[in-house]
C-alpha positions as CSV (number, residue, x, y, z in Angstrom):
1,X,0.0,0.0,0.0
2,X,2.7,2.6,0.6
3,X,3.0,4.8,3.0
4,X,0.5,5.6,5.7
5,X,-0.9,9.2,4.8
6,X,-4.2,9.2,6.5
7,X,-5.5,12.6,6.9
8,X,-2.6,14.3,5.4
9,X,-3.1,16.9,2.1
10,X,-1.5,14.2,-0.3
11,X,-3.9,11.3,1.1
12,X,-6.6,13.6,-0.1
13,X,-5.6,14.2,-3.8
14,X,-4.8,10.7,-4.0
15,X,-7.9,9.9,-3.1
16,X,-9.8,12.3,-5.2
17,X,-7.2,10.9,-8.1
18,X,-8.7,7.1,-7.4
19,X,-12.3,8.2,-7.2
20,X,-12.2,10.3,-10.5
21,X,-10.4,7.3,-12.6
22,X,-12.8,4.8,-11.2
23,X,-16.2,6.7,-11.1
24,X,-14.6,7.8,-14.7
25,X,-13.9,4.0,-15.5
26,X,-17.7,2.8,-14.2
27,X,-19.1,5.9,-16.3
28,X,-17.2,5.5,-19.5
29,X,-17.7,1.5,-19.5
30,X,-21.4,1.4,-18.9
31,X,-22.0,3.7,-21.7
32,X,-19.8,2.1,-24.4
33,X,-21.4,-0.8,-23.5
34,X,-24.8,0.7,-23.8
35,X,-23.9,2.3,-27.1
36,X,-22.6,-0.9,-28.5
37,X,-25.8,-2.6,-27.7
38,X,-27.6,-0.4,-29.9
39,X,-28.5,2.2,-27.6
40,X,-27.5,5.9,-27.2
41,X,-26.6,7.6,-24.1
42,X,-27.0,11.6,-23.9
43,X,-25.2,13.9,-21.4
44,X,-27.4,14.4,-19.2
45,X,-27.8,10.4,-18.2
46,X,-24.1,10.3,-18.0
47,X,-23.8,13.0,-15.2
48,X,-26.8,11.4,-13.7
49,X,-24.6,7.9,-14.0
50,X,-21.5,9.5,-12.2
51,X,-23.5,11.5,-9.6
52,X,-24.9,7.5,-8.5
53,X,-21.8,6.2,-8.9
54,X,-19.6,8.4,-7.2
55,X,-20.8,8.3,-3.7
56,X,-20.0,4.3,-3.1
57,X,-16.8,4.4,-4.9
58,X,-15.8,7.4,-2.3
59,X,-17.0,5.3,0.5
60,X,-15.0,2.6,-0.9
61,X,-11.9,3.9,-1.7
62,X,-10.6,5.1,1.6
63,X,-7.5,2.9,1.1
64,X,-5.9,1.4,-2.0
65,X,-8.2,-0.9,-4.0
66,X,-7.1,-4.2,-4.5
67,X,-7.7,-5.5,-7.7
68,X,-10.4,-8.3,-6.6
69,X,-12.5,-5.1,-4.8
70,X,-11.7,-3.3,-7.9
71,X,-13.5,-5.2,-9.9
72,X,-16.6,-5.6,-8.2
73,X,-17.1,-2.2,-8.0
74,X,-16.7,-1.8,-11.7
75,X,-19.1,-4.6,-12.5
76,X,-21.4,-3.8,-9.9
77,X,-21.4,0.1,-10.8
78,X,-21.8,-1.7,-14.9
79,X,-24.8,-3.4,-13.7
80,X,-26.5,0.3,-12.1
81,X,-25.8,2.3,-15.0
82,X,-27.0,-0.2,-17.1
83,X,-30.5,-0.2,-15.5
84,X,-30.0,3.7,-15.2
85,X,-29.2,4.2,-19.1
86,X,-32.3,1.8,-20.2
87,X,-34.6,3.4,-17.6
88,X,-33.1,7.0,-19.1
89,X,-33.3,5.9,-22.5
90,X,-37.4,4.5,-22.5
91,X,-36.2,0.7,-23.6
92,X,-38.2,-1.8,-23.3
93,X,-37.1,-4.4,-20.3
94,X,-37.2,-7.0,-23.2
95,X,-34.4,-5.2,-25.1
96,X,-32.2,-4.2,-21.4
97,X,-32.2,-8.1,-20.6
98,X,-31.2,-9.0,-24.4
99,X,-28.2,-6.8,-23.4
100,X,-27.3,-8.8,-20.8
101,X,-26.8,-12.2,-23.3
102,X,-23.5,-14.2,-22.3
103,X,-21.6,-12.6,-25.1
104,X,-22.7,-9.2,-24.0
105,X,-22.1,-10.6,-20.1
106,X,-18.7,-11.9,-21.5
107,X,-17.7,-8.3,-22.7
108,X,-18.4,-7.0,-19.2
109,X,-16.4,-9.4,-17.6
110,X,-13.5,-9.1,-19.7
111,X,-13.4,-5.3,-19.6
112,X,-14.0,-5.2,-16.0
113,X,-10.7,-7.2,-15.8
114,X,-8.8,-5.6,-18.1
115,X,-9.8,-2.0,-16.4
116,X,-9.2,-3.1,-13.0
117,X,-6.0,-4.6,-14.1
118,X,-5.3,-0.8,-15.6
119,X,-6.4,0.9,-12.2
120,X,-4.4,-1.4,-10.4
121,X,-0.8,-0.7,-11.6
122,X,-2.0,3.0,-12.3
123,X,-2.0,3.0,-8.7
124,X,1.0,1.1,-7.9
125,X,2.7,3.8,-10.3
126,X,1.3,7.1,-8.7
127,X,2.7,5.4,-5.1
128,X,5.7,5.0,-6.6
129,X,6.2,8.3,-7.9
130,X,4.6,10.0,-5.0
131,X,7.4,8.0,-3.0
132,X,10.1,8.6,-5.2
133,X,9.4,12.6,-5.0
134,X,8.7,12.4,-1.4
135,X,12.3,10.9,-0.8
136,X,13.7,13.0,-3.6
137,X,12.1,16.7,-2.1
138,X,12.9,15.1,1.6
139,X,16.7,14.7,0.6
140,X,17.2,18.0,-1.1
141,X,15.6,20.0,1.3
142,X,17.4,18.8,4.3
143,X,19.3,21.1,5.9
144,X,21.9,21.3,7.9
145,X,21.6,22.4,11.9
146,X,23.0,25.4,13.3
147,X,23.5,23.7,16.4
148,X,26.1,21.5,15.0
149,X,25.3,17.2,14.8
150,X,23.0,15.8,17.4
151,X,25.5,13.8,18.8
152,X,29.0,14.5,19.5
153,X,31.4,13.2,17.5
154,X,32.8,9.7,18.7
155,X,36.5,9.8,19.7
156,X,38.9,8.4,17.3
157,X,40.0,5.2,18.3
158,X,36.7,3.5,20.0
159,X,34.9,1.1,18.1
160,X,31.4,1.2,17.9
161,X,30.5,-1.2,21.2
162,X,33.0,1.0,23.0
163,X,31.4,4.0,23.7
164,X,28.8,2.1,25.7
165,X,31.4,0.5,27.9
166,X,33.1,3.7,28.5
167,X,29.9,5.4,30.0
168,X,29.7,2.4,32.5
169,X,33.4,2.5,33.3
170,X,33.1,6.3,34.7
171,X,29.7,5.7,35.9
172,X,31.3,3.0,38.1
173,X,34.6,5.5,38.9
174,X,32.0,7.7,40.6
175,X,30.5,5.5,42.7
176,X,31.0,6.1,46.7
177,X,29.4,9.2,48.9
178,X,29.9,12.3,47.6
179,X,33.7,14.4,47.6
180,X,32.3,16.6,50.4
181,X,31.5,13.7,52.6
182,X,34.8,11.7,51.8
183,X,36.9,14.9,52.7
184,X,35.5,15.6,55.7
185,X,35.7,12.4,57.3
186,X,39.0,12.6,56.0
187,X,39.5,15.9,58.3
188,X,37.7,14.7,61.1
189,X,38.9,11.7,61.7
């Protein structure tokens, strides 16, 4: 899936990016379909089509789509707009189930798999790129601190286990009551 970007600005226009292409996709399907079986679609039914569409594939898409839910929102959303156009278009429900013959029913299914395969690496690509520019922007914009490094530089010499050892060492030098005490028993006694 990528990176986790829940709530952020670029979660957002990735989401409106995978709700456009797959209302889009649902839309654009449906009436090919439709106009292949003999039927014409006019504008008006269309953005009727994507304004039905468009709210379950928003609720859908909160995360990335796998191909398997990708698909079943494309043939499902098929199946709508196919019921939406006829109703639209005044067919007879003798000609809208003639539509749905197993050739016709074949077409969907292969386009549906063919889309969702589309969609699918379309998405996997704009990841990648947003990742790739994410890591790219990240590197160049780094800068250094006034301050100096967060942690001091390691003697020369230590190894890398070392350094550890060496806090314990004085931690254990120190050990005893404090200076104060030990010189003035020292004095007193």
């Amino acid at each position: 899936m990528g990176a986790r970007l829940s709530g952020t600005p670029v979660a957002g226009v990735l989401r409106l990016v995978r709700v456009t292409a797959v209302t889009a996709t649902i839309v654009v399907l449906s009436a090919i379909a439709h106009l292949v079986g003999g039927a014409p679609v006019d504008a008006s039914t269309l953005v009727a089509g994507s304004l039905i569409v468009l709210p379950s594939v928003f609720v859908v898409s909160r995360r990335r789509l796998s191909f398997r839910t990708l698909s079943l929102l494309l043939l499902s959303g098929q199946v709508v707009l196919h019921h939406v156009f006829t109703a639209a278009g005044g067919h007879h429900e003798a000609e809208a189930v003639s539509l749905w013959s197993p050739g016709m029913a074949g077409a969907h299914l292969v386009a549906t798999g063919i889309t969702a395969m589309w969609l699918t690496r379309g998405e996997r690509v704009l990841w990648a790129v947003w990742s790739w520019l994410r890591r790219t922007v990240a590197g160049a914009i780094r800068l250094p601190s006034p301050a100096g490094p967060a942690f001091p530089p390691r003697p020369r010499g230590l190894r890398r286990g070392s350094r550890a050892r060496l806090g314990l060492v004085s931690a254990a030098s120190r050990r005893g009551p404090p200076r104060i005490v030990s010189f003035l028993a020292a004095v007193s006694g």
